[in-house]
Biotite code that builds the C-alpha atoms (Angstrom):
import biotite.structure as struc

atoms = struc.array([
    struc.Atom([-12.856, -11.496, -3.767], chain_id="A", res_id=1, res_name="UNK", atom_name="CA", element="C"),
    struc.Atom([-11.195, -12.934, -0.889], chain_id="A", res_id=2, res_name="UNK", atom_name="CA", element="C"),
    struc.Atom([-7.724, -11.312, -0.073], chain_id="A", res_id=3, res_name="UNK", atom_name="CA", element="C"),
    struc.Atom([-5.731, -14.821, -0.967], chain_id="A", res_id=4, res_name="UNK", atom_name="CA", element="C"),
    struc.Atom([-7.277, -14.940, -4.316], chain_id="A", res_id=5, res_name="UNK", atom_name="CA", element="C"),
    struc.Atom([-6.368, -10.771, -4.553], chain_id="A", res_id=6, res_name="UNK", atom_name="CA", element="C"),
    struc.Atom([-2.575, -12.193, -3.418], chain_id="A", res_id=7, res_name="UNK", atom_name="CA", element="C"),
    struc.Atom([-2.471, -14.816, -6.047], chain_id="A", res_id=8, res_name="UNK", atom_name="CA", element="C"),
    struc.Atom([-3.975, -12.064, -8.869], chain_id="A", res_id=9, res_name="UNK", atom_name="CA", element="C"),
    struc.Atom([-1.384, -9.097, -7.751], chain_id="A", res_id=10, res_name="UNK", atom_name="CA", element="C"),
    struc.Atom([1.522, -11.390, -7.711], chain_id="A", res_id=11, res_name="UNK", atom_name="CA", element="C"),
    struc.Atom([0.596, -12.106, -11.765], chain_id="A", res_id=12, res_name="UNK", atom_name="CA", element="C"),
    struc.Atom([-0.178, -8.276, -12.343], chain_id="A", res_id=13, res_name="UNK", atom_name="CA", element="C"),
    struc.Atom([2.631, -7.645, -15.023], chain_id="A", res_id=14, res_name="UNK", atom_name="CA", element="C"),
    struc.Atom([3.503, -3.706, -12.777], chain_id="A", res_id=15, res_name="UNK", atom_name="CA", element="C"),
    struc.Atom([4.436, -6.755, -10.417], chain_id="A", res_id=16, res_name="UNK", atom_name="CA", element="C"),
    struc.Atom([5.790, -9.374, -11.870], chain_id="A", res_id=17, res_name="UNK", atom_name="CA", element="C"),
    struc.Atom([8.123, -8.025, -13.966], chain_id="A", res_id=18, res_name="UNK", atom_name="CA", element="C"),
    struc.Atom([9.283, -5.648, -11.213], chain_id="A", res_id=19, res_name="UNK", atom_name="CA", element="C"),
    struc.Atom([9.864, -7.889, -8.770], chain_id="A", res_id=20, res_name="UNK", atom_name="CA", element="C"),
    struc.Atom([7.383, -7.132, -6.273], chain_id="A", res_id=21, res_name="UNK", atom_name="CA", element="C"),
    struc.Atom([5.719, -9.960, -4.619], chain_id="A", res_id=22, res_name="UNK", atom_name="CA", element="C"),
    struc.Atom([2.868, -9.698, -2.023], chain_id="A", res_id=23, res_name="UNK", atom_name="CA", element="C"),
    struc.Atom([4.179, -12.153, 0.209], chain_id="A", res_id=24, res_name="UNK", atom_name="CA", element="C"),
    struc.Atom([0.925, -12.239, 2.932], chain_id="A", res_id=25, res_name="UNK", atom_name="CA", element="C"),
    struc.Atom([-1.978, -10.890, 2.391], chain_id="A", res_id=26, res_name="UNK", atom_name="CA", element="C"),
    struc.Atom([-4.818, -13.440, 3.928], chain_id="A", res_id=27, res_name="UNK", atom_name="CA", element="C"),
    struc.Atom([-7.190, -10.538, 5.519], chain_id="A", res_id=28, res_name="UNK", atom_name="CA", element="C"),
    struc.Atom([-7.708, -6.965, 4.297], chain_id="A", res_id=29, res_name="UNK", atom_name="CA", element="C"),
    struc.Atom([-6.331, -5.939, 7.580], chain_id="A", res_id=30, res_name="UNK", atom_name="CA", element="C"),
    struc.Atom([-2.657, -6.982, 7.172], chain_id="A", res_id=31, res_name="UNK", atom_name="CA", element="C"),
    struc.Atom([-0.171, -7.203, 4.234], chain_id="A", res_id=32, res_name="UNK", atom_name="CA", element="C"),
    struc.Atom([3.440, -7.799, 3.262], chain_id="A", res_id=33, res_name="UNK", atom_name="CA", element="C"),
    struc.Atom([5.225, -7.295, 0.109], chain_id="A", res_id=34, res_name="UNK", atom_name="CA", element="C"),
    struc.Atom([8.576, -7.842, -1.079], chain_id="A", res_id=35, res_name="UNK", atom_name="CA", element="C"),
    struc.Atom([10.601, -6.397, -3.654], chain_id="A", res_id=36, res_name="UNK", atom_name="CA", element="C"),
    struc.Atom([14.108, -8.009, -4.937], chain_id="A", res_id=37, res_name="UNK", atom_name="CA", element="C"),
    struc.Atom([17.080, -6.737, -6.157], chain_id="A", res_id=38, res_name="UNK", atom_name="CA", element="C"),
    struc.Atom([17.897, -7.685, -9.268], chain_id="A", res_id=39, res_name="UNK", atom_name="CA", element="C"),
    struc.Atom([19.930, -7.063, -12.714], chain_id="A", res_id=40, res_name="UNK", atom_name="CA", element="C"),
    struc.Atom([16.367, -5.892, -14.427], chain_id="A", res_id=41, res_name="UNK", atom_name="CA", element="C"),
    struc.Atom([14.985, -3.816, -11.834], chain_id="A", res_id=42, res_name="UNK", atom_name="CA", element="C"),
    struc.Atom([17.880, -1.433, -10.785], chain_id="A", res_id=43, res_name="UNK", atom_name="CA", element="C"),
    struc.Atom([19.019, 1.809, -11.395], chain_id="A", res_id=44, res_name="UNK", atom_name="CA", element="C"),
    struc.Atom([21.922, 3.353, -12.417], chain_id="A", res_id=45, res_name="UNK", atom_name="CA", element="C"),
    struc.Atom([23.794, 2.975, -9.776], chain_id="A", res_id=46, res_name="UNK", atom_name="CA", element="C"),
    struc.Atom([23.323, -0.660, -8.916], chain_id="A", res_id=47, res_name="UNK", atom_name="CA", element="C"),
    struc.Atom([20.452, -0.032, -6.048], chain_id="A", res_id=48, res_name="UNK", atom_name="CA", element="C"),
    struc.Atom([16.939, -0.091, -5.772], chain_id="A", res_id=49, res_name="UNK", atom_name="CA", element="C"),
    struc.Atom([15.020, 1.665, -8.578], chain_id="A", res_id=50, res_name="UNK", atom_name="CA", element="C"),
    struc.Atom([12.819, 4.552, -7.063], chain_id="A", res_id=51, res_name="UNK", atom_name="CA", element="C"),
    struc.Atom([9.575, 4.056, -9.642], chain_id="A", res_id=52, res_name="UNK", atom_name="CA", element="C"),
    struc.Atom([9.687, 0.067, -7.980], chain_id="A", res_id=53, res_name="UNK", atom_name="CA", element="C"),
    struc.Atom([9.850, 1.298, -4.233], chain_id="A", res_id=54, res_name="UNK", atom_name="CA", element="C"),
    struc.Atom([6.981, 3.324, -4.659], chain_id="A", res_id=55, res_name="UNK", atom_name="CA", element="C"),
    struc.Atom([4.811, 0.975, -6.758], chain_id="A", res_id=56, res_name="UNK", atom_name="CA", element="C"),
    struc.Atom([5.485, -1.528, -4.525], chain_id="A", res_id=57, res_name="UNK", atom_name="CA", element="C"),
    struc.Atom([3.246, 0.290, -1.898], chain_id="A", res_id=58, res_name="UNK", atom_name="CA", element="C"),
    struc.Atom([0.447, 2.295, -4.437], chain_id="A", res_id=59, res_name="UNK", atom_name="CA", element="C"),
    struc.Atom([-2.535, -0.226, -3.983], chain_id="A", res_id=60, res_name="UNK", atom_name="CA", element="C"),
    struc.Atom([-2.490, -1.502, -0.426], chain_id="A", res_id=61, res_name="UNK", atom_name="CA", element="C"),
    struc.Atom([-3.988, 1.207, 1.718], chain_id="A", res_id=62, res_name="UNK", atom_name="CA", element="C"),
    struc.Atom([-6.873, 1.971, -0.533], chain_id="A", res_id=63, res_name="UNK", atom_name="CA", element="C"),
    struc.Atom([-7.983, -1.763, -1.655], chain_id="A", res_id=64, res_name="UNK", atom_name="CA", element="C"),
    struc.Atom([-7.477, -2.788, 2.695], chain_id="A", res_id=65, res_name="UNK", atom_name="CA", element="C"),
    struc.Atom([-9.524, 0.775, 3.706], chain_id="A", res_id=66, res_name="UNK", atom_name="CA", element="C"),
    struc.Atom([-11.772, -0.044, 1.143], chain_id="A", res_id=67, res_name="UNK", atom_name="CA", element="C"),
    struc.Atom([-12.386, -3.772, 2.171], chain_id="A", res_id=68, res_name="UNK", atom_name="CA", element="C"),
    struc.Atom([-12.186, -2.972, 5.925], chain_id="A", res_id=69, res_name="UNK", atom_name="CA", element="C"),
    struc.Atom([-14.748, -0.188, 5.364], chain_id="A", res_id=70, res_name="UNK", atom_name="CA", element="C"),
    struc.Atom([-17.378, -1.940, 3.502], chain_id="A", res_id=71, res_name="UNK", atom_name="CA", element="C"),
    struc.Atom([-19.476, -1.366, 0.261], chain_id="A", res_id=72, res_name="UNK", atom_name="CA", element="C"),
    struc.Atom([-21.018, 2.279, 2.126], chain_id="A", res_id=73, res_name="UNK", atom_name="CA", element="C"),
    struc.Atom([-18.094, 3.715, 1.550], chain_id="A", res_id=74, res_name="UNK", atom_name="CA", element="C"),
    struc.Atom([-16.005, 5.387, -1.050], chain_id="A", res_id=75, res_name="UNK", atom_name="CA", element="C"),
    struc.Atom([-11.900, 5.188, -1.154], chain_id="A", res_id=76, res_name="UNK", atom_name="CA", element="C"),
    struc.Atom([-9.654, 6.749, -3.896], chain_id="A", res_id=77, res_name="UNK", atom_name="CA", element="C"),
    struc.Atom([-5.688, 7.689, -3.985], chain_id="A", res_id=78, res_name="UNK", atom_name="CA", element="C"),
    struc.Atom([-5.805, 11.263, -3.328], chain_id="A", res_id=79, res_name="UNK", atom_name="CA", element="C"),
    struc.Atom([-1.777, 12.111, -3.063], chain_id="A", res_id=80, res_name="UNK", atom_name="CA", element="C"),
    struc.Atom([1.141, 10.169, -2.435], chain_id="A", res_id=81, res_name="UNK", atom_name="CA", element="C"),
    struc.Atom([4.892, 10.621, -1.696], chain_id="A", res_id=82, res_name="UNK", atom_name="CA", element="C"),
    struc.Atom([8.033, 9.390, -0.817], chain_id="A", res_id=83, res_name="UNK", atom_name="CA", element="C"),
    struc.Atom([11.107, 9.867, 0.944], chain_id="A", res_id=84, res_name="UNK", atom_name="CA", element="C"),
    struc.Atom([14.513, 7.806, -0.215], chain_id="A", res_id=85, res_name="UNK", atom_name="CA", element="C"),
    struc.Atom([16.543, 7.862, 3.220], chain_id="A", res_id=86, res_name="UNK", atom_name="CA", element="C"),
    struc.Atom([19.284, 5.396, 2.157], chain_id="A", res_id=87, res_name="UNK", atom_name="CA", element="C"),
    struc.Atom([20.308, 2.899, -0.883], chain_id="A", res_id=88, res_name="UNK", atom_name="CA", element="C"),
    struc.Atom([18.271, 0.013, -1.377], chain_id="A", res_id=89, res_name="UNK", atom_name="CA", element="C"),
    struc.Atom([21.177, -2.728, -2.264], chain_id="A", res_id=90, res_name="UNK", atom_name="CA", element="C"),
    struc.Atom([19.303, -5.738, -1.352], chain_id="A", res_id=91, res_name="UNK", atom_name="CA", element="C"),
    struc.Atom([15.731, -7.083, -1.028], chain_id="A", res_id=92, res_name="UNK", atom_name="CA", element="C"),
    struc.Atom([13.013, -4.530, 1.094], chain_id="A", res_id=93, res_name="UNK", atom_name="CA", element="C"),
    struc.Atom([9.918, -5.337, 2.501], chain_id="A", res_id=94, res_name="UNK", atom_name="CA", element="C"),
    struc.Atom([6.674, -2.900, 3.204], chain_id="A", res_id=95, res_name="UNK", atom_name="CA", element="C"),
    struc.Atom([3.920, -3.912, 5.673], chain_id="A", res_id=96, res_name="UNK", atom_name="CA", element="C"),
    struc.Atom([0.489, -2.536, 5.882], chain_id="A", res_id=97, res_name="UNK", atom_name="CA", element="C"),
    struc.Atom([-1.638, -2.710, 8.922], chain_id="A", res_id=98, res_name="UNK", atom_name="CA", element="C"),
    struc.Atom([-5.413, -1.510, 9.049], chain_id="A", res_id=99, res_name="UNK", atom_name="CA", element="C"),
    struc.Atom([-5.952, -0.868, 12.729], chain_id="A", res_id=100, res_name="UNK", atom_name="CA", element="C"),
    struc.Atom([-9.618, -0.677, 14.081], chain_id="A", res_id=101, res_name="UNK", atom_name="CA", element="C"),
    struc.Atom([-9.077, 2.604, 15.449], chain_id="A", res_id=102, res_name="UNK", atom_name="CA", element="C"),
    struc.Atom([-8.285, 3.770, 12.282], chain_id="A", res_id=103, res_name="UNK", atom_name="CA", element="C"),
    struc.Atom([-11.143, 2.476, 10.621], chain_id="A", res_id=104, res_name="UNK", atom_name="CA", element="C"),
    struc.Atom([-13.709, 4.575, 13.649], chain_id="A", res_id=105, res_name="UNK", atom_name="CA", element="C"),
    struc.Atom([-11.639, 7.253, 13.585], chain_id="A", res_id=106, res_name="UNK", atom_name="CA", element="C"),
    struc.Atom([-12.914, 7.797, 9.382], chain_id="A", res_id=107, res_name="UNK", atom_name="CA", element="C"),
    struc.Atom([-16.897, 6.234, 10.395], chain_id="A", res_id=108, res_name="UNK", atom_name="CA", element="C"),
    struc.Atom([-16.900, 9.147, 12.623], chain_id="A", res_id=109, res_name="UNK", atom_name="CA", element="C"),
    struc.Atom([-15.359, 11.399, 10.089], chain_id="A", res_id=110, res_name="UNK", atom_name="CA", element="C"),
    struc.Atom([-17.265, 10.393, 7.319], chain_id="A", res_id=111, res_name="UNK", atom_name="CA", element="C"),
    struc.Atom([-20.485, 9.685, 9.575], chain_id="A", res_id=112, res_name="UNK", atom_name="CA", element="C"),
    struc.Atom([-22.235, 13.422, 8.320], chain_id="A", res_id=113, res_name="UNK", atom_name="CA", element="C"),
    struc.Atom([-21.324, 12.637, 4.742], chain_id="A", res_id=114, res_name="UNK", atom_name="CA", element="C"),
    struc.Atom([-18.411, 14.759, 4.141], chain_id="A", res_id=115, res_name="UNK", atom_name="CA", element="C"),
    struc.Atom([-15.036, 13.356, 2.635], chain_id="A", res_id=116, res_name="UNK", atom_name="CA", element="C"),
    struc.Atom([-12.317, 13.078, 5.246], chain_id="A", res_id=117, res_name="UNK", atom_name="CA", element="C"),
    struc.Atom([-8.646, 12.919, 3.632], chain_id="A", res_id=118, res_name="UNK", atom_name="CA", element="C"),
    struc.Atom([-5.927, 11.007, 5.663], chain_id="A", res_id=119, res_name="UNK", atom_name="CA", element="C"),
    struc.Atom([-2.465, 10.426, 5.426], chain_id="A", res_id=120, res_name="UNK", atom_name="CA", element="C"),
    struc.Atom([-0.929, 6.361, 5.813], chain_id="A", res_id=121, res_name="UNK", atom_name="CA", element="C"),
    struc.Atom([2.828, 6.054, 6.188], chain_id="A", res_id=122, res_name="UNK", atom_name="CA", element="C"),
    struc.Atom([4.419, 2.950, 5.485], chain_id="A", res_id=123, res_name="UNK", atom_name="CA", element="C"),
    struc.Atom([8.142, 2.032, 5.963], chain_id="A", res_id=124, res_name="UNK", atom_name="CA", element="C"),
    struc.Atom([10.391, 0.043, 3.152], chain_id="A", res_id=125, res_name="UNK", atom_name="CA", element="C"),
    struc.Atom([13.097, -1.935, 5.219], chain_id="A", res_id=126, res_name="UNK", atom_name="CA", element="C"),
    struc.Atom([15.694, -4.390, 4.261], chain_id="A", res_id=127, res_name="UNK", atom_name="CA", element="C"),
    struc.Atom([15.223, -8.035, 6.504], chain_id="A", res_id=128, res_name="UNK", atom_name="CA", element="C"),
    struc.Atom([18.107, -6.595, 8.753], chain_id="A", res_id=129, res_name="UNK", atom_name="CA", element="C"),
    struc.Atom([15.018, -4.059, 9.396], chain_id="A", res_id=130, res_name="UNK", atom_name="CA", element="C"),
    struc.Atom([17.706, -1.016, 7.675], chain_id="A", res_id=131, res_name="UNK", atom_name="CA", element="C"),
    struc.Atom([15.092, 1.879, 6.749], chain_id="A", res_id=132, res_name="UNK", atom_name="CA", element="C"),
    struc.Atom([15.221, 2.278, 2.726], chain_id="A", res_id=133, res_name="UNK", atom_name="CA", element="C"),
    struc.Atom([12.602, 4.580, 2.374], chain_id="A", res_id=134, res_name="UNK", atom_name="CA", element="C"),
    struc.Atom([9.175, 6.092, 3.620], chain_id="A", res_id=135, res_name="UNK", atom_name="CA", element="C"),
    struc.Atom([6.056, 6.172, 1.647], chain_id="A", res_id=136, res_name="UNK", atom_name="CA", element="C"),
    struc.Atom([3.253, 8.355, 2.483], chain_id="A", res_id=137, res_name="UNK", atom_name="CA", element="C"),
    struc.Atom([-0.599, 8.184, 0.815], chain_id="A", res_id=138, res_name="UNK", atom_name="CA", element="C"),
    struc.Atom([-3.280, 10.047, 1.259], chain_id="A", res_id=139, res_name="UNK", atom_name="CA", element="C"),
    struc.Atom([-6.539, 8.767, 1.174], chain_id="A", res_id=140, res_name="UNK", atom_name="CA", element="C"),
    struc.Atom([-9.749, 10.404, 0.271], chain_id="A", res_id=141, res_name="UNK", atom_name="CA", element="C"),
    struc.Atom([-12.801, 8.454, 2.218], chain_id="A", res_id=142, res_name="UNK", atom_name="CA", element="C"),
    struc.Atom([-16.845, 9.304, 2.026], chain_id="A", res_id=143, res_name="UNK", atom_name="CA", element="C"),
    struc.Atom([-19.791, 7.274, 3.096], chain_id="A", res_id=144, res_name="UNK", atom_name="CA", element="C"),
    struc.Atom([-22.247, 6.186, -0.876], chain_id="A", res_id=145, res_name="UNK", atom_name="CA", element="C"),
    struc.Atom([-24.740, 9.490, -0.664], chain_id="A", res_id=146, res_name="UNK", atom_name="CA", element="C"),
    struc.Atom([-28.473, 7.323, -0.780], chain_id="A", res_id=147, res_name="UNK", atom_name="CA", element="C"),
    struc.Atom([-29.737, 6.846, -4.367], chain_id="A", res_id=148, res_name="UNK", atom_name="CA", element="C"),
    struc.Atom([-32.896, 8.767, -4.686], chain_id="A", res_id=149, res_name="UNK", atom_name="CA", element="C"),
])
């Protein structure tokens, strides 16, 4: 599936929708951008970004882009994830995701002997003013396909 069509199909995912996350760019499996609004159904008590939406606004992107990037030899799962609030979300925040080709070596070479390699990808949820909101962190387990027999 080409990563426009993946866009178009995430952007209609109810976890999405009815959140108010919207993957604003995402024409390669190298680079992505999502949005997620404030409004009156998706905040919390206190009038500011709900916590469950920050995160889920970041849970697929590293694995489906590693995975893509890496090819059809390879295997990519969630392992962990996590996520520091550093201040109030009280307006709309953005995440971007970058595959880097050094990144994508550095886990052929890992990987290269057939053992799992498990790496951590930080991403960064800012306001447009570029105000920090909060920091996500996944960790990705990677492994080259073992040959069928």
């Amino acid at each position: 599936m080409k990563a426009s069509t993946l866009r178009r199909v995430l952007n209609a995912w109810p976890p999405f929708f009815f959140a108010g996350i919207r993957v604003v760019e995402f024409d390669t499996y190298r680079y992505a951008k999502v949005r997620l609004k404030l409004a009156w159904y998706n905040r919390n008590y206190v009038r500011t970004q709900f916590g469950g939406n920050l995160f889920s606004m970041t849970d697929p992107f590293w694995m489906i882009m590693v995975l893509k990037s890496l090819g059809n030899d390879y295997i990519v799962w969630d392992q962990a994830g996590e996520i520091r609030f550093v201040a109030p979300g009280r307006e709309a925040v953005y995440a971007e995701f970058r595959v880097e080709d050094t990144v994508l070596d550095e886990l052929r070479a890992a990987t290269a002997n057939g053992e799992k390699c498990l790496r951590w990808f930080d991403t960064d949820i800012r306001t447009a003013s570029g105000e920090l909101v909060a920091t996500v962190r996944k960790q990705l387990y990677v492994r080259r396909k073992r040959p069928k027999a």
